[in-house]
N, C-alpha and C positions, 0 to 999 in steps of 0.2 A: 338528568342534570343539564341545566343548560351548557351550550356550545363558550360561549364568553362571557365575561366578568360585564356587570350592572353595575357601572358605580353609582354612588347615590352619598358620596360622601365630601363632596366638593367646598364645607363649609371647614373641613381638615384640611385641605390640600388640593388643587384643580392640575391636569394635565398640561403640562405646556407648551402652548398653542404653537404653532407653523414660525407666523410671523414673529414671537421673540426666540425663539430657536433662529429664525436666518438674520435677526439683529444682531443674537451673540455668538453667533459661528467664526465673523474676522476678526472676533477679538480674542478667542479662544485656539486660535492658528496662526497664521500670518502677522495682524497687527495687533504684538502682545509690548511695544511700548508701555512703558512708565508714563502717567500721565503729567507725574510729575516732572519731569526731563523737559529739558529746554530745547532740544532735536527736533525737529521735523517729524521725527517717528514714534517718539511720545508724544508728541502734539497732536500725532492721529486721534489718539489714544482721550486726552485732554479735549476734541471739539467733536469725539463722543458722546463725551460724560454733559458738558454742557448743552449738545442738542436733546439729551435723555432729560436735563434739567426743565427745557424750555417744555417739552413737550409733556412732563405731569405737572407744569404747570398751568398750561393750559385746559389739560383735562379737570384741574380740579377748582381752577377761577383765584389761583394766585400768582404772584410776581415770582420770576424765576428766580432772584436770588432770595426769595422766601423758601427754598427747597435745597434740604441738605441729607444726602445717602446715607444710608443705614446698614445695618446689618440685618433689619428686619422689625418688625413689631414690637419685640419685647424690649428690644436696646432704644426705642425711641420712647415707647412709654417711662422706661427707667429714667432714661435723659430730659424727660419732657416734665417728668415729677421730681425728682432730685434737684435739677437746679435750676426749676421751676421757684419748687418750694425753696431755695437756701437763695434766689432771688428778693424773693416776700420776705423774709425770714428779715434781710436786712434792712425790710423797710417797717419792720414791726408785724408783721402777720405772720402767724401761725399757725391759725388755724384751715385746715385742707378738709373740701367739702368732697364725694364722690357717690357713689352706690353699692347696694348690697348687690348686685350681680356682675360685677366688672369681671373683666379677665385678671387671672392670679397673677399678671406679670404689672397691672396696674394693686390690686388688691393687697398683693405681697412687699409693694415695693412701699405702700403706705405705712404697712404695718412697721419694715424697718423703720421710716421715716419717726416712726413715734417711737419706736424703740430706742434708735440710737440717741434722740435725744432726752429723754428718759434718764432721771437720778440713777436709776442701775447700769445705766452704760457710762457710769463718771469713773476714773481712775478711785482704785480701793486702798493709795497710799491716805497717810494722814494727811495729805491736802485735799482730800478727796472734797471735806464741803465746800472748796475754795473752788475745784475742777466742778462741781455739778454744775448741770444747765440750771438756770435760773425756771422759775415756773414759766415767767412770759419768752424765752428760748425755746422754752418744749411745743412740738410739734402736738397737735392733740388734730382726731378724725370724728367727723360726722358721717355714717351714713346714710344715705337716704334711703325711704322703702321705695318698692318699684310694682306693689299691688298685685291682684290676681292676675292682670292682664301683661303685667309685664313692661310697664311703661313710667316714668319721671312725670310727676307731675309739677310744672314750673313754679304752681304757687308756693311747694313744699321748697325748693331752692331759695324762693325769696325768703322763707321765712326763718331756715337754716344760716342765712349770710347773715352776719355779725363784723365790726368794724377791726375787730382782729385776722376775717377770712383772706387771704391769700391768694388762692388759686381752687378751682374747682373743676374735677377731670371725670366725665359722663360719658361711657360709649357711645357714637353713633347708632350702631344696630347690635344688639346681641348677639356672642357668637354660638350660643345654645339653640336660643326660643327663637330669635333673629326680628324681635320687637325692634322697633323704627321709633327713638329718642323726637324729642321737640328741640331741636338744637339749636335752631333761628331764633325760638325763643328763648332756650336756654343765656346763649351766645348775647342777647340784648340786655337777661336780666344782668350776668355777670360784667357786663363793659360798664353799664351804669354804674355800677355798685365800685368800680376799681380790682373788680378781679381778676385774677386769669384765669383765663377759661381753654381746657386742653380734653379733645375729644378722640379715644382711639377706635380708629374707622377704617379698622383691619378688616373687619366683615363688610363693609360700606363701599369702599374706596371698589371702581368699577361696576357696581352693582345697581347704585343709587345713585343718582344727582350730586356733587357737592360741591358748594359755594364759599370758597376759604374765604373769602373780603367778607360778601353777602352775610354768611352767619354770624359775623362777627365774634370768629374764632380766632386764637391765640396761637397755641398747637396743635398738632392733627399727624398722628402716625396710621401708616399705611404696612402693608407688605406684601410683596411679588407674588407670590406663589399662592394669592387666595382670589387673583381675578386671571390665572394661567398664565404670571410670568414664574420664572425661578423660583425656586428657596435660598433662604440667605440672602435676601436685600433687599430691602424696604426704605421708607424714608420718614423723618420729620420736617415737617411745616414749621417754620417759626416765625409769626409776624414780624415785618419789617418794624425793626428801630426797637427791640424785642431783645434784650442781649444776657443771653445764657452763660453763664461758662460750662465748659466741657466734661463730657462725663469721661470719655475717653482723652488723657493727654498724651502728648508725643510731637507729630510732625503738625505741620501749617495747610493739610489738606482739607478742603470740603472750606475752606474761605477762611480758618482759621480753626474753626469750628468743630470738627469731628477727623482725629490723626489719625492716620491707616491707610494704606495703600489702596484707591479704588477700585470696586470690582467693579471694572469695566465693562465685561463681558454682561455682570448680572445687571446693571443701571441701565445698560442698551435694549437689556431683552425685557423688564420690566416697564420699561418707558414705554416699548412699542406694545406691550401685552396689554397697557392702560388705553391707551388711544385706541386702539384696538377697540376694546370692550366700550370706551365710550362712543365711538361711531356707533356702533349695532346695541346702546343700550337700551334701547326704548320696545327694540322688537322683540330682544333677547326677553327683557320684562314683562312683555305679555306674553311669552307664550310660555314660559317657567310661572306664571300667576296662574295662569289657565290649568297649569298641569298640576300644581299645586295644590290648588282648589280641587281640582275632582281626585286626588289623592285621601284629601283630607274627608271629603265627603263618601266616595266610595268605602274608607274605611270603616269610619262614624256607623253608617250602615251595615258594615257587616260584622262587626265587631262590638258585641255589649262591652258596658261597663270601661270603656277606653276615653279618652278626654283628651283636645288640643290645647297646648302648652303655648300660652301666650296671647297675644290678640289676634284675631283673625284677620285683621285689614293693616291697619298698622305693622306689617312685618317684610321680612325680604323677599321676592319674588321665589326665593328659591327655596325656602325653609319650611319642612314641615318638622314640628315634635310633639310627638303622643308619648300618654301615659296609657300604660295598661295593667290595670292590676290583676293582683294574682299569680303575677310571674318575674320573675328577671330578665333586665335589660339585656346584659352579658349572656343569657343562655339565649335569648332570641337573636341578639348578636352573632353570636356561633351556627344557630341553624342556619340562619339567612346566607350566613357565608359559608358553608359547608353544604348545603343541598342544591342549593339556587347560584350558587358567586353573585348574592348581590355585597356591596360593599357599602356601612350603613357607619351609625356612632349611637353609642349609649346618653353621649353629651358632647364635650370641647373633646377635638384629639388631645390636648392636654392632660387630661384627666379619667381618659378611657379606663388606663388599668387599677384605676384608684376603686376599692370599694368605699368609700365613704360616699354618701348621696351627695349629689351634685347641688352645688352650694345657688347656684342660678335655678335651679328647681323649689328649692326648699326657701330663697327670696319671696319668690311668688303663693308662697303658703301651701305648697305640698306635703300630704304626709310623706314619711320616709320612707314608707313603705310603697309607694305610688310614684314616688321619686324612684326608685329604684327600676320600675319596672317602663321607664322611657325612651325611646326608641327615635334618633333624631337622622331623617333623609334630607339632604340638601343636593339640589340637582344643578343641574348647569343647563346654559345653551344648547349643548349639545347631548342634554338627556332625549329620549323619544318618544311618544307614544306608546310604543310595543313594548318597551322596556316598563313606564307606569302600568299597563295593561298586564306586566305580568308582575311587577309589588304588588298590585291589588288581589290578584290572582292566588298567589301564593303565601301572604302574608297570614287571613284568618285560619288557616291549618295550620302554622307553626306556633301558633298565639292558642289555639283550641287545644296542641299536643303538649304544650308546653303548663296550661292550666289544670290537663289531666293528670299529670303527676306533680300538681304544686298543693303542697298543706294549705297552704294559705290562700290559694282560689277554695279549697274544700272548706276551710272554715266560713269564708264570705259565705260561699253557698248555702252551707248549713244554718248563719245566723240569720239572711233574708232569705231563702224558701225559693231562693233560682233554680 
């Protein structure tokens, strides 16, 4: 058994780095000021929060007051859809365009959207038909398909928008397959047309390029802890001259915008984990591509009957996801971390202990049965050689042990003559 843990699961969660640990250490000790305090010593606190501000915006090509603190990814997507959509709502649009593979904190938060506007969500006294939404009040969802490879294609967007659409919200890169979205073009068709356009680039942000003006994006959520800042605090983008109202109400923090006391500590360590990762992105990218690639190839080769999940070029530097049939995800999950300590994911940390088959697999036209048995490695910067050199190593013996006691690799075998 090896000596230390392999992680390889960095598309859940990334270590976090030197540099946002020594951003958020004086505000986690010493200068724990209120930022909101008019003192001197909240005001440490307060020209923090605003250099954290200047500085993802810079990394990501927007205006600093287009940048408002989160709690993280799924609170920005909700807030980015919610009163995205009750924005449009008032201007006559309701209907909300997105895709079959988003993350469930976009996907779910759709589904209320149509639910709560929805005849069954009207009050059940006798004025109830008086309380229901009217049909043009109801929220109604288009999904798009995202094909075998895993990818939007924009003509199918143009041809979904309709003079009722509203708003329309397409991940940047998948947090699964880690397929790389058309978003400049997305971004063009949606400004045309009057829509908004809000992309979550939770998996993106750090990793890839991003041009808030340039794409001609609307919204854009992020979060710390998936390019090695923190957990718990992320951000939304909100175009300038762009006005939301609040998902969160209460105090007059974050510009009026988002009430709660800042986490100081995590907006300073986040900011600097961003810059961070955009200085070193371009070398960090090739040398996670390179490792990647002969991951995926070394595999392919030693392993029948296995298949790469999504597009080969189109995707993030750091993502590899195979299928392999014949076995379960979860049990090679378990070997891999019980014999070796490599540390891998079946799919999104999300949805690891869910057995239902992963609904971003099954997008792409998987069977459930193939679905099942995907095994998703996302490395980092600071993955290594030696450590790929022993995934590959070790990977076809626990995929061969695991086939040998599975019905269902013995039936394949037995119907094609392997």
């Amino acid at each position: 058994m090896p000596d230390r843990i392999i992680y390889a699961d960095n598309a859940a969660t990334t270590r976090l780095s030197e540099a946002a640990l020594a951003a958020m250490t004086p505000y986690l000790t010493g200068q724990y000021g209120n930022p909101s305090s008019l003192y001197s010593f909240g005001q440490q606190s307060r020209q923090a929060v605003e250099r954290a501000r200047h500085t993802v915006a810079e990394a990501l090509g927007c205006a600093p007051r287009e940048v408002f603190f989160t709690s993280g990814g799924s609170e920005s997507d909700n807030w980015a859809l919610k009163m995205g959509a009750a924005l449009m709502k008032s201007r006559g649009k309701t209907h909300l365009i997105s895709t079959a593979f988003e993350h469930h904190a976009v996907l779910h938060t759709l589904k209320q959207l149509e639910r709560d506007s929805s005849p069954r969500a009207a009050d059940s006294s006798p004025r109830a038909a008086d309380s229901s939404p009217r049909a043009a009040d109801r929220f109604t969802v288009t999904l798009l398909p995202v094909y075998e490879n895993g990818v939007v294609r924009p003509a199918d967007l143009a041809e979904a928008i309709t003079p009722q659409t509203g708003l329309v919200s397409v991940m940047f890169a998948n947090n699964e397959i880690g397929t790389i979205q058309p978003i400049a073009e997305i971004g063009a068709i949606c400004r045309a047309a009057g829509v908004l356009f809000h992309t979550d680039a939770v998996q993106a942000a750090g990793h890839i390029p991003i041009d808030f003006k340039g794409m001609q994006i609307d919204l854009l959520s992020l979060s710390g802890h998936k390019f090695h800042g923190p957990k718990g605090v992320g951000g939304l983008l909100i175009r300038n001259g762009l006005r939301l109202d609040n998902l969160i109400a209460g105090g007059a923090q974050e510009g009026g915008r988002r009430a709660g006391t800042e986490n100081v500590a995590g907006v300073a360590g986040m900011a600097a984990a961003l810059a961070e990762a955009a200085g070193t992105m371009a070398a960090d990218a090739e040398k996670m591509s390179r490792q990647r690639d002969r991951l995926i190839r070394e595999i392919q080769a030693a392993i029948p009957r296995c298949r790469l999940n999504g597009d080969p070029v189109l995707r993030l530097p750091n993502n590899v996801n195979m299928s392999f049939e014949g076995i379960e995800g979860e049990s090679l999950l378990l070997r891999l971390d019980y014999v070796d300590k490599i540390c891998a994911s079946t799919g999104s940390a999300c949805t690891t202990n869910s057995l239902v088959p992963s609904h971003v697999l099954m997008a792409i036209g998987l069977p459930v049965e193939v679905s099942h048995g995907s095994l998703r490695l996302s490395l980092s910067a600071e993955t290594t050689d030696e450590e790929i050199d022993h995934i590959i190593k070790v990977l076809p013996g626990h995929v061969d042990w695991l086939r040998e006691k599975s019905p269902l690799w013995e039936n394949i075998c037995r119907n094609e003559g392997i």
